[in-house]
DRENTORGU-444479 format. One record per residue (C-alpha): residue number from 0; x, y, z. Coordinates in steps of 0.05 Angstrom, whole numbers, plus 32768, in hexadecimal, padded with zeros to 4 digits. Example, Ala and Ser with C-alpha at 12.3 -4.5 7.8 and 13.67 -1.06 7.14 Angstrom:
<node num="0" east="80F6" north="7FA6" up="809C"/>
<node num="1" east="8111" north="7FEB" up="808F"/>
***
This chain:
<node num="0" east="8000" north="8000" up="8000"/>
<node num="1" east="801A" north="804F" up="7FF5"/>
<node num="2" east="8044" north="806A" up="802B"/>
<node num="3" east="803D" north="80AE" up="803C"/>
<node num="4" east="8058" north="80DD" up="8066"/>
<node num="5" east="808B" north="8124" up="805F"/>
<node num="6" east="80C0" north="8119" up="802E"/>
<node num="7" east="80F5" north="812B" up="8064"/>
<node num="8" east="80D9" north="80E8" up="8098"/>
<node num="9" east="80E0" north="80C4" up="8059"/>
<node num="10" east="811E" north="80CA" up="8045"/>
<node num="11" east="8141" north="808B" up="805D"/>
<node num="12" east="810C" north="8067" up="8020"/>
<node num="13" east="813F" north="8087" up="7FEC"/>
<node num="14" east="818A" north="8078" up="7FFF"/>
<node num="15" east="817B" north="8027" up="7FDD"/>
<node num="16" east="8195" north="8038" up="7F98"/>
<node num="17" east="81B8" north="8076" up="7F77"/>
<node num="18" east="817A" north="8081" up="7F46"/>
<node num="19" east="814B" north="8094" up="7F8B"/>
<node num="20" east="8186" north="80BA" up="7FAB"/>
<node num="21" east="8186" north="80E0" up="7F62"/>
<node num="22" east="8135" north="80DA" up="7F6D"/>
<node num="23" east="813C" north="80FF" up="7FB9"/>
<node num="24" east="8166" north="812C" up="7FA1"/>
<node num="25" east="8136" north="8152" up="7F75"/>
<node num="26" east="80FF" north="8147" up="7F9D"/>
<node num="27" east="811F" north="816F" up="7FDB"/>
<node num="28" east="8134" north="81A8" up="7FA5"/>
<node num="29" east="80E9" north="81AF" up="7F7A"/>
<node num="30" east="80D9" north="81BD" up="7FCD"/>
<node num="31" east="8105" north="81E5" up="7FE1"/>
<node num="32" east="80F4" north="8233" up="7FD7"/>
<node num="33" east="8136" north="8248" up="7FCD"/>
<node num="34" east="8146" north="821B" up="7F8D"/>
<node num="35" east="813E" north="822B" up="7F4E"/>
<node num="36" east="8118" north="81F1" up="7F3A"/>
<node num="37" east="80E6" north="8206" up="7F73"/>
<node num="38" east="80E1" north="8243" up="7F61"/>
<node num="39" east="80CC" north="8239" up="7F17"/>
<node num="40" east="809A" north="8208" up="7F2C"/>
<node num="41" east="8075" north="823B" up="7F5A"/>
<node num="42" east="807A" north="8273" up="7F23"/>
<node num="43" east="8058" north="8248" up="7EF4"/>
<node num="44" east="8004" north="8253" up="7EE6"/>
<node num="45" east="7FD9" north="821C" up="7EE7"/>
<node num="46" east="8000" north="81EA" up="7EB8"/>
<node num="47" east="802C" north="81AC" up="7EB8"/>
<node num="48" east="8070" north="819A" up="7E98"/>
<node num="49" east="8098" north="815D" up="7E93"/>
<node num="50" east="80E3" north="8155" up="7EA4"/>
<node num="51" east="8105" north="811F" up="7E9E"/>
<node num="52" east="812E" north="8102" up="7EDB"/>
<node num="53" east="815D" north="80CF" up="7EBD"/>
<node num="54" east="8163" north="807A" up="7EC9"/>
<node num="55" east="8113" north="8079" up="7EA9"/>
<node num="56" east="80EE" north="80AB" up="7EE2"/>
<node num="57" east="80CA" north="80E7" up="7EC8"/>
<node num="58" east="80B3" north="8126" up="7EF1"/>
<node num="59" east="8077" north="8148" up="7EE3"/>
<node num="60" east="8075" north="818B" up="7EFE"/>
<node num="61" east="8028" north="81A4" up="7F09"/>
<node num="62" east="8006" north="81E0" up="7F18"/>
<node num="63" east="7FBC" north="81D3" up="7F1F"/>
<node num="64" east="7F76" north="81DE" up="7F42"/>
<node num="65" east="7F65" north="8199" up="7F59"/>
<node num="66" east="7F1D" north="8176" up="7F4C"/>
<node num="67" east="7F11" north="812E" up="7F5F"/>
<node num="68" east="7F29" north="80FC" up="7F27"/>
<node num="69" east="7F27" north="80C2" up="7F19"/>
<node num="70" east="7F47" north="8088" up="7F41"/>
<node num="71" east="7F88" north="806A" up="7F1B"/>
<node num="72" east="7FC0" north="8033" up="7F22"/>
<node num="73" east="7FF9" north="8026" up="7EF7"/>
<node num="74" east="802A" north="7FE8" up="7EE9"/>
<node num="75" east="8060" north="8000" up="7ECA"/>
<node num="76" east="806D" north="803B" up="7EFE"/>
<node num="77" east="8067" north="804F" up="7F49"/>
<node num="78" east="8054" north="8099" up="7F52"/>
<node num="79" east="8077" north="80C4" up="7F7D"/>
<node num="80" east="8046" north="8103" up="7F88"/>
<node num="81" east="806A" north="8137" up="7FB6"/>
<node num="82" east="8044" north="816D" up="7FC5"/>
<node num="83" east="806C" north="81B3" up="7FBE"/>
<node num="84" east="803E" north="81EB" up="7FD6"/>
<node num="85" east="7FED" north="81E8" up="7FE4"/>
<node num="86" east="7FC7" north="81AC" up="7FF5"/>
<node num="87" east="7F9B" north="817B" up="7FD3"/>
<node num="88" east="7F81" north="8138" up="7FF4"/>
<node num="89" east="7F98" north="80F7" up="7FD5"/>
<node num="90" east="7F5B" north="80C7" up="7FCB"/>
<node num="91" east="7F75" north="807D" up="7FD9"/>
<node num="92" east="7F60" north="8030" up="7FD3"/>
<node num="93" east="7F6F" north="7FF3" up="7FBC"/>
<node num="94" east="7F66" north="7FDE" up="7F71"/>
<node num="95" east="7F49" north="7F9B" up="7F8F"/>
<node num="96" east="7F17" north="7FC6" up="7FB7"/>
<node num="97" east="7F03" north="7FE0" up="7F76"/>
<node num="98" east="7ED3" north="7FDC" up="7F33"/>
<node num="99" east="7EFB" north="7FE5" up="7F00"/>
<node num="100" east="7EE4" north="8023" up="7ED4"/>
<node num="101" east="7F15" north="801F" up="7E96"/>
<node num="102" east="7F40" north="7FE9" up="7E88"/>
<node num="103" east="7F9A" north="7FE9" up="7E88"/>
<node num="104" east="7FAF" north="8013" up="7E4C"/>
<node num="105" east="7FF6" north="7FFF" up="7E46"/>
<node num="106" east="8004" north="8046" up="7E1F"/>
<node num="107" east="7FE7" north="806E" up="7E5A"/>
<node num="108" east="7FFF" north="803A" up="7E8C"/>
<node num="109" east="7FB4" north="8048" up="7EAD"/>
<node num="110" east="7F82" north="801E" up="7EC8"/>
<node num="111" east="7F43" north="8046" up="7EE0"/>
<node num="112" east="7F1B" north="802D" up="7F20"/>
<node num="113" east="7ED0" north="8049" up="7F36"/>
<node num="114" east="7ED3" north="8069" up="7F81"/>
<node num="115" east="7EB3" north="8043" up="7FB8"/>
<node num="116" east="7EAA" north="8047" up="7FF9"/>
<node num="117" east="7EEA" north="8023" up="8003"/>
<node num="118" east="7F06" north="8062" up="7FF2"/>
<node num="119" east="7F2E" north="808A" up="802B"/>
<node num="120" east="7F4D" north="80D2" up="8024"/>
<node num="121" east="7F8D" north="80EB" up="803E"/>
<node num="122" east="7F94" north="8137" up="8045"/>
<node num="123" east="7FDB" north="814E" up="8023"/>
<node num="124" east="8005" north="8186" up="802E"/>
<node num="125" east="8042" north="81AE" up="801A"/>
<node num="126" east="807C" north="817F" up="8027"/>
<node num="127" east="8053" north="813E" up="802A"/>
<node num="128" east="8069" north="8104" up="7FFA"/>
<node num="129" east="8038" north="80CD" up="7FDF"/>
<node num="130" east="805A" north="808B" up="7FBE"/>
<node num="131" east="8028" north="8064" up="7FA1"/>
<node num="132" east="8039" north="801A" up="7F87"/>
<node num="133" east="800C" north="7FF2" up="7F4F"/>
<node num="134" east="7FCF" north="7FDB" up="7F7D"/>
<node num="135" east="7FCA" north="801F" up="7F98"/>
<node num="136" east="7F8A" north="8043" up="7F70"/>
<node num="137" east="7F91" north="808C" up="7F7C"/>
<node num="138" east="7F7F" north="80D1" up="7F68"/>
<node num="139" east="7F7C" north="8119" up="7F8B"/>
<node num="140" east="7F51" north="8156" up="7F9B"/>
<node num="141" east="7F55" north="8197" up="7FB0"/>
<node num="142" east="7F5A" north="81A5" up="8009"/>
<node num="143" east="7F51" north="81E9" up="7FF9"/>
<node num="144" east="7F47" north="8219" up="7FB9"/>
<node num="145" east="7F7F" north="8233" up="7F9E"/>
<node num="146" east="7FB4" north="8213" up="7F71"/>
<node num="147" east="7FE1" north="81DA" up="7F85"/>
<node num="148" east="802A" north="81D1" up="7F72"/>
<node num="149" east="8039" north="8189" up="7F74"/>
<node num="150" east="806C" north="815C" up="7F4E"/>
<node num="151" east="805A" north="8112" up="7F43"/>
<node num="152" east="809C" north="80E9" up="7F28"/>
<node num="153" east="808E" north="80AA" up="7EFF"/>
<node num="154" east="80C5" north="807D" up="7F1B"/>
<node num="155" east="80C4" north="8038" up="7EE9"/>
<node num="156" east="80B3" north="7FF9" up="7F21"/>
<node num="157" east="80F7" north="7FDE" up="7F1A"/>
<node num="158" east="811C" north="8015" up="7F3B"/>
<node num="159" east="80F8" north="8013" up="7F7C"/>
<node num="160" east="8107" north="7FDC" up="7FAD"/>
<node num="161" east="80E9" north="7FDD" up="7FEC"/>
<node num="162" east="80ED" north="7FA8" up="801F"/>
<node num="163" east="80D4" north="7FAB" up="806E"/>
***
């Protein structure tokens, strides 16, 4: 299931392999006020731009006013959604708790999934990190009006080995 929690108290979840130190590394900076990568992000309008990170992991860099979507999983990736400034909350179940509403597209690397009451919410903040693994259907909303600046890095399955 996800783990979540402030990207600082999870920190310890990234020194496994170089590609999540690499991965830690620009996640502290895209929240950090003072760099530059932080500060474009929270000059930006309402948009969204991808960057690539390297070793198959993408960053996209959004600027939005959230509405409740629709609930997702993926195979090929594990999302790592750190919010940067605002605050949305993260809608969260199980894909076997679910009725599936579209089927896998391999291009999107989507499944869709009907809400149920199965459903629970978890109110995000500025700081707070999200990882969210293949049975993990998820989407977000807004806490508050006003825009959120996020980042969610697609990190290909292989790179990410965690053991407890």
């Amino acid at each position: 299931m996800a783990v979540i929690g402030k990207l600082d108290s999870l920190a310890g979840l990234f020194s496994k392999t170089q590609e999540l130190e690499n991965l830690y590394t620009y996640l502290k900076q895209i929240c950090d006020p003072k760099h530059p990568a932080c500060q474009a992000l929270l000059q930006r309008q309402a948009s969204s731009m991808v960057k690539e990170l390297g070793s198959g992991m993408c960053a996209i860099e959004i600027v939005y006013s959230p509405e409740l979507g629709t609930l997702e999983t993926h195979k090929e990736c594990i999302d790592f959604l750190l919010v940067v400034m605002g605050g949305e909350i993260l809608h969260l179940a199980d894909k076997t708790d679910l009725s599936v509403l579209t089927p896998y597209n391999l291009d999107k690397d989507q499944e869709t999934y009907q809400h149920n009451s199965l459903c629970y919410s978890v109110p995000l903040h500025a700081g707070m990190l999200v990882i969210l693994f293949p049975h993990d259907a998820h989407t977000t909303e807004a806490h508050k009006p006003g825009l959120v600046y996020k980042v969610v890095v697609k990190v290909p399955i292989n790179l990410v080995k965690f053991k407890l």
